[in-house]
Structure formats: structure tokens, C-alpha cells
N, C-alpha and C positions, 0 to 999 in steps of 0.2 A: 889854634889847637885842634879843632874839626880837621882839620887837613891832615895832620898829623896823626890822627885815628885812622884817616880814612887810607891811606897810602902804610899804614901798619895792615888794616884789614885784606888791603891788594896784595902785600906779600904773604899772609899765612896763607890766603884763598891759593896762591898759586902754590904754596909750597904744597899745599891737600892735593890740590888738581893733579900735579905731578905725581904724588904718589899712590892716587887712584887710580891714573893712566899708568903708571911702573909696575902695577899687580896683572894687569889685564896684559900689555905689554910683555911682561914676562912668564902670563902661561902659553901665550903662543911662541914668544921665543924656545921657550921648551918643547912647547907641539913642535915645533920647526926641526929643532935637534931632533928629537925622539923619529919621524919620518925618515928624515937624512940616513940615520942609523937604520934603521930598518931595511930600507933599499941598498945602505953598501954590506949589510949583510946576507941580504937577496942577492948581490950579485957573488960576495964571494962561495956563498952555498950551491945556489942554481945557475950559477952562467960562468961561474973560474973553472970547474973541473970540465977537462976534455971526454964528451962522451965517447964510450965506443960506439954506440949503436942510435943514429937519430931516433927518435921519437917526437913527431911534430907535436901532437895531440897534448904530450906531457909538454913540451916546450912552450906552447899557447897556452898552456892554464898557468904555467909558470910565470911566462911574460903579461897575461893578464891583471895578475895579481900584484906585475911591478908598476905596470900602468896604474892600477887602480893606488896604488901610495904614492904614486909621482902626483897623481890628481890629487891626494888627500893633500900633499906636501905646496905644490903649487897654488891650492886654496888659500892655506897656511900663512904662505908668501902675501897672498893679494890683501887680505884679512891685517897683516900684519903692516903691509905698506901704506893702506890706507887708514890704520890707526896714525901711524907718524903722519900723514898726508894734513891728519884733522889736529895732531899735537900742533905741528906748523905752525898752522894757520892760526890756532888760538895764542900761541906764541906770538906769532906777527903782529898780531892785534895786540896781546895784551903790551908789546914791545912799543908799537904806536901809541897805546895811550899812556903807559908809562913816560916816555919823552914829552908828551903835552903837560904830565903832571910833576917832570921833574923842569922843564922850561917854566911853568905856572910858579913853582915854586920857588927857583933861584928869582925870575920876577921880583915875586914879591920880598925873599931876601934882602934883596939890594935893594929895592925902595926903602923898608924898615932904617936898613943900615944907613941908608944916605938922609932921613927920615934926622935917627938917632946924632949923626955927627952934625947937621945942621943945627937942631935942638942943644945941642955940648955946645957950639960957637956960639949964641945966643946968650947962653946962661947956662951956669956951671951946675952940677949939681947939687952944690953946695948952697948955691944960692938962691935953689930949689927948694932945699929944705927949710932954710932960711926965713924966708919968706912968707913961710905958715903960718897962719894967725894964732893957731895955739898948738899945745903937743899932739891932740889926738890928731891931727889933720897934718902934720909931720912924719908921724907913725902912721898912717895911710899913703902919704905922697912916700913913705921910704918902702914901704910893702910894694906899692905898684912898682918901683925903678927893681925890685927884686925880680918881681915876677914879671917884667917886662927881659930883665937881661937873660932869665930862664926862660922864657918864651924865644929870645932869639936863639940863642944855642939849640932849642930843641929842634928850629929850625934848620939850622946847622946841622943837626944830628939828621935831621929826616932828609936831609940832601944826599948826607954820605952815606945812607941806607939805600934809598932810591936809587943813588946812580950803583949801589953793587946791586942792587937786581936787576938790575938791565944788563951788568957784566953776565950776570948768570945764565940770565936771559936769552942775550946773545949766544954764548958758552952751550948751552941749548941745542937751541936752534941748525947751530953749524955740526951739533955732535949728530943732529936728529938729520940734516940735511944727510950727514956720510952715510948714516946708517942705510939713509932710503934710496942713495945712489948704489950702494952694497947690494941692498935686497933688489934692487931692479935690476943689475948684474948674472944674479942669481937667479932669478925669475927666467931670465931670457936664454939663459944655458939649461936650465928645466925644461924649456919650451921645447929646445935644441934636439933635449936628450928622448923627450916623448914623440915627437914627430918622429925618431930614429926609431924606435919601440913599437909605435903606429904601423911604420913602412914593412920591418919585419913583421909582424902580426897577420897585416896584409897578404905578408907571402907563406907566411903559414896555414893561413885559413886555405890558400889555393891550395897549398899542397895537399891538405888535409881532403878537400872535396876531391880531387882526380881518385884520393884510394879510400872515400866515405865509408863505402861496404866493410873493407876491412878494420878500419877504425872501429868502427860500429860493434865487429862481431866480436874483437879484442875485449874491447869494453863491456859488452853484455857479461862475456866469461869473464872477467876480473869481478865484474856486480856479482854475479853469481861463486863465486869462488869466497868472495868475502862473504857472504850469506852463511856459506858452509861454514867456515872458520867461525863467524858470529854466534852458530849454533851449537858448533862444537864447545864455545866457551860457556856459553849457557847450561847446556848440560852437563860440563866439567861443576858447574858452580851449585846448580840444584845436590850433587850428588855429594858434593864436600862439606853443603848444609847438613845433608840426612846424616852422613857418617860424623861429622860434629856434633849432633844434637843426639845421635845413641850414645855416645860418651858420659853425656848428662845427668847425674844422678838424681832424683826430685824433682821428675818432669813435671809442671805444670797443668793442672788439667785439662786446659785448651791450648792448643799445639799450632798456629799455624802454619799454613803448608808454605813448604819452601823459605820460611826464615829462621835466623838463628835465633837458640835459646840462651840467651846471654848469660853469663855469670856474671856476680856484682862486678868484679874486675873488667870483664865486658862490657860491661853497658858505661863504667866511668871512660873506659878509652874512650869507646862510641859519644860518649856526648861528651868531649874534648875535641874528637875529630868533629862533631858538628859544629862546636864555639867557633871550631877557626874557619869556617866556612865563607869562602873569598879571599882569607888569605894564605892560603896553604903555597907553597913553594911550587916552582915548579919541578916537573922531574926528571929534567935537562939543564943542566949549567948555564948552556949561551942557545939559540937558537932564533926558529920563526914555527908562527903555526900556520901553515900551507892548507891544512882542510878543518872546517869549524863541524861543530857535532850535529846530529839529526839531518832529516829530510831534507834535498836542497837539489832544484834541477840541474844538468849537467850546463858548466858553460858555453859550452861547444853547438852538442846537439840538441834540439829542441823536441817534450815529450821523452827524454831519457832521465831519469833521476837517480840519485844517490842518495842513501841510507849509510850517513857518515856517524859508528857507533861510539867513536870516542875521538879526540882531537888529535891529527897526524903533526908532528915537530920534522922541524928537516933542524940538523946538527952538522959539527965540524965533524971529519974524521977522528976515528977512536975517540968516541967519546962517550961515556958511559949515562945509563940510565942511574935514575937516585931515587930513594923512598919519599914521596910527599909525607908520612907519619909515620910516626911507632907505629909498628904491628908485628902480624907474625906469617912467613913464608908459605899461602895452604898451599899453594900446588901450580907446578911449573909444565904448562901443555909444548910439546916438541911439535914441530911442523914438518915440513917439507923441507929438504935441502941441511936440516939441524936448527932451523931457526926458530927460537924461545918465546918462550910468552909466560913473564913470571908476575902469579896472582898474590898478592898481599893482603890477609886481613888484619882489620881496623874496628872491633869491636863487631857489628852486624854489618860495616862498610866495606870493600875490596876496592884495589886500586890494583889495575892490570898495567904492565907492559910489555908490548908485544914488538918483535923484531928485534929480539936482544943474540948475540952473535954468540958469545960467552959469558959464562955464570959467576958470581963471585956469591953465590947462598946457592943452599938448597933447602928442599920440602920440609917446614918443623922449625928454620931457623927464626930467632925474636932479631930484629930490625931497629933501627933508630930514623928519627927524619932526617934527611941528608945523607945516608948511608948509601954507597954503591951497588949496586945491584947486579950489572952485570952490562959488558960492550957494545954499542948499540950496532948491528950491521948496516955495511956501506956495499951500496949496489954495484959490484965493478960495471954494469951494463951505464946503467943512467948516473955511479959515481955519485948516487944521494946516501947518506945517511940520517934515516928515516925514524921514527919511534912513533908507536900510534899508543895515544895512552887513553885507557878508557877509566869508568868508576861506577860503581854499583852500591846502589842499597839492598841487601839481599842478593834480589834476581832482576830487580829493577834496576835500568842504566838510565843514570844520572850524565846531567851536561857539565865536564867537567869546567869550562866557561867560569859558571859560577860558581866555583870553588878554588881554585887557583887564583893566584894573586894576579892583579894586569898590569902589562910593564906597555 
């Protein structure tokens, strides 16, 4: 009977074991996809379209960034092979001592049985009972041939459970064996594909150094140029607060500077828009985020830094920017060349988007989340379709990071 607990308790342990390893198993299976996609959408965003005009500098932070997911991806991979590596092997094992325990067993089976049919030729069992010198001792010799014939059967039973767990076992094994021939496959074509990633790199870094200087001075005026813009938007934002808050009837006796005075209506958006804080939408359909927000030195040059005010997305062509929330239209800043930068408020929050090509709102309009907003533009030079999206408490800029959902 012990036996038959204990080889009951060997198959729930393993059925657990497996489903511990199938949770862990299957968040890296996902990390695994989720990379994969990332990088075929890296390529088709930054390395399908035919530039017109090289730009190495832009091409190496590009190609950077696909290196740096090929390593996160190729991790993935090692992490993930060497779990199957460890499934295996407990498998192995536990498949070795299942066979010692299903050998032990049918053992002892067939002794019983040959046991049993010796004892029948001997003497019947009729003559077993027979024999008793009174009834209760009858009624005991007939309980035990009971529970003896139940004993064998159960025996029986714990045979034909035993050997399907070794079926499964096996079944296993050889599914876990494909898997880890697959992911090493895969592993070694990753390998393939960064060394190629690496070798241009290599020759972009060269090209980059023979014309350093100009790289350099490009770069300083683009730091500088966003600066501008930056401040341009700042002061767009102070000034739409002040003409906001004269509207205001029943101002408040302390006022302070540079934020809005909320209506009750305002302040319930405003703390709506903050419950959802992490998961708010993005406000591109399909994309990447190519630059993360705040202070971060440049990859290239050492001692040059970027002051990155809101998150840059690269997108497919024509493809439109969307509202992260309800709000309402304050004011659309034009740029250089026509291109848009529309600010949305959100109770005392704004959510900018700038590099929009064409308009579908203007100044005053109420908005919905997921509403279109207007085309994002595509660089004919570098062929990106770009969207820098920032977000503001006030006058203060927020990382949108942690506000938007993470895919």
C-alpha cells in the first residue's frame, strides 16, 4: 500500500513541477516573441526605406539600438535554453527512477500473483474458510482474501498509471529535446545576424571619425535648435495658463504662478487622467520608441549630452498621431517648413504632439481618447516618420515612460 502512495505522490510532484517550469517557461517564451517583433519592426521602420541622403551618425544610433535588442533577444534565448537544459535533466532522472520503480513493482506483482496461484493449488478457498474454527475467524479469514484481492488490483492499477507516466515522461522529453534543438538553431542565426550589425557599426564609427568635426557641429545645432523649440513651447504653455485662469470667475485668494485654476469639471478630468497613470494608450497605433525622456549622454560622442523632453516614436507611413485622453485642444504651435505641434489639455495636464504634418482639430476643439489628431510627418531625407510626444503638469515636464502603458 506505501508503494502505491508513494508513486501517486511521484506523479502529482511532477505534474506541479511542470507547471511551475510552464509559467517561468512561458514568460520568457513571450519575452522571446515580444524582441523578435521589435527588431522586425526596427528593420522595417529604420533599415526598409531607401534613404536619400546618408547620415552615418543617425544610422549608428539606429543600428545601436538594434544591437542592443538583438543582445536583449539572444539573452532571452540562453535563459530560455538553459531552462529546457535543467527541464531535461530532471526529466532524465526523474524517467530513471520511475523505471526502477515501475521494474520494483511489476517485481513484486508477479511474485504476489505467483504467490496467489500456488496458495489456490494447495487449497481452495473454500476450504480456507472452511476450516475456521468458529465464524468470527471466518469473517476475518473472508475480509483479508477481500482485501488482499484489492490489494492486488490496486497493484495492477499503480502499474498502469506508472508506466503512462513514463509515456508522458518520455512525450516530454523528446517535445523539450525539439524545442532546445529549435532555440539553438535560432540562437546561432542571432549570432550570425549581430556579428553582421557589429562589422557595419565598425564601418560607421570609421566613417563617422574622418568627418568628426562636422558631425559634431551638426549635432551641437540640432541640441541647440531643440532647446529653442523646447522654450518656445514652454512659453506657449505659461501664457495659455495666464489667459485660462483670467476666464475664471471666483478666483481663489492664492493664485499660484503658472498653474491652472481648475474648475470642479477640471479637477475630475485631472484626477481621471492621474488614476490612469501607467496605463494610458499610446499615441501611435504601431511603432518604437527610438529616444527615452530626460538627460542621457550622446551615444557616439563622449562629453556631449542630450536633453530628451519627451519620448521620440518612429512610425509606419501616413500614420496618424491620437489623443492619450479626454481633453480639449489649447493651442497648435506651427514650426518651420508647416510642421505642427498640437497641445492638448487634460484638466491641469497637457499632452503635446509635435511633428504632425496635417490637422484633423483645431484650437477650442473637446477630444476623446483614441481620437485622431492629425498625420504624423515622414522625412523624405531620412524617410522616418517621427512623432516626439511629451507631457506636462502645468509647466512642469513629466516622463511620459511612466504614464503610458508598456508594450
Amino acid at each position: 500500500m506505501k508503494k502505491i502512495f508513494l508513486h501517486i505522490f511521484i506523479f502529482t510532484f511532477s505534474f506541479l513541477s511542470v507547471s511551475i517550469n510552464a509559467q517561468t517557461k512561458a514568460e520568457l517564451e513571450q519575452q522571446r516573441k515580444k524582441y523578435k517583433k521589435e527588431i522586425n519592426q526596427l528593420n522595417k521602420l529604420l533599415f526598409s526605406e531607401q534613404k536619400k541622403e546618408k547620415n552615418a551618425l543617425e544610422e549608428l544610433r539606429d543600428l545601436n539600438q538594434k544591437i542592443e535588442l538583438r543582445n536583449k533577444l539572444l539573452a532571452t534565448i540562453e535563459s530560455e535554453t538553459k531552462l529546457l537544459s535543467r527541464k531535461i535533466n530532471t526529466n532524465e532522472s526523474k524517467l530513471k527512477k520511475l523505471k526502477t520503480n515501475l521494474a520494483s513493482l511489476k517485481e513484486d506483482y508477479a511474485e504476489m500473483i505467483y504467490k496467489s496461484y500456488k496458495s489456490k493449488s494447495q487449497q481452495s478457498r473454500l476450504m480456507f474458510l472452511l476450516s475456521s474454527q468458529n465464524f468470527y475467524q471466518a469473517y476475518k479469514r473472508m475480509e483479508y482474501m477481500k482485501q488482499y484481492t484489492k490489494f492486488r488490483k490496486k497493484q495492477g492499477e499503480s502499474i498502469v498509471v506508472q508506466t503512462k507516466v513514463i509515456e508522458s515522461v518520455i512525450d516530454s522529453l523528446n517535445i523539450q529535446k525539439i524545442e532546445k534543438d529549435t532555440l539553438l538553431v535560432f540562437e546561432k542565426n542571432q549570432k550570425t545576424e549581430i556579428e553582421n550589425d557589429k562589422k557595419n557599426q565598425e564601418n560607421l564609427i570609421s566613417t563617422i571619425k574622418k568627418r568628426e568635426n562636422k558631425y559634431k557641429r551638426d549635432l551641437r545645432n540640432k541640441i541647440k535648435e531643440d532647446k529653442l523649440i523646447a522654450a518656445r513651447i514652454d512659453k506657449l504653455i505659461k501664457e495659455e495658463i495666464a489667459r485660462a485662469n483670467r476666464k475664471i470667475k471666483n478666483k481663489p485668494k492664492t493664485v499660484k504662478r503658472n498653474e491652472f485654476i481648475l474648475s470642479p469639471e477640471a479637477k475630475v478630468l485631472a484626477a481621471n487622467f492621474e488614476s490612469n497613470k501607467g496605463k494610458l494608450p499610446w499615441p501611435i497605433e504601431q511603432g518604437l520608441i527610438t529616444r527615452k525622456f530626460g538627460v542621457q549622454p550622446h551615444p557616439t560622442f563622449p562629453g556631449i549630452t542630450i536633453n530628451s523632453t519627451g519620448l521620440h516614436f518612429v512610425t509606419a507611413k501616413e500614420s496618424d498621431a491620437e489623443a492619450i485622453f479626454d481633453g480639449e485642444v489649447l493651442n497648435i504651435l506651427v514650426g518651420s517648413g508647416g510642421i505642427k505641434n498640437v497641445m492638448v489639455r487634460h484638466g491641469n495636464y497637457i499632452s503635446s504632439y509635435n511633428n504632425i504634418e496635417s490637422l484633423y482639430v483645431k484650437k477650442g476643439d473637446k477630444i476623446k481618447t483614441g481620437q485622431k489628431i492629425g498625420k504624423i510627418f515622414t522625412d523624405k531625407v531620412s524617410g522616418k516618420t517621427k512623432l516626439v510626444f511629451s507631457l506636462f503638469k502645468n509647466t512642469k515636464r513629466l516622463n511620459p515612460s511612466s504614464w503610458i502603458l508598456k508594450r
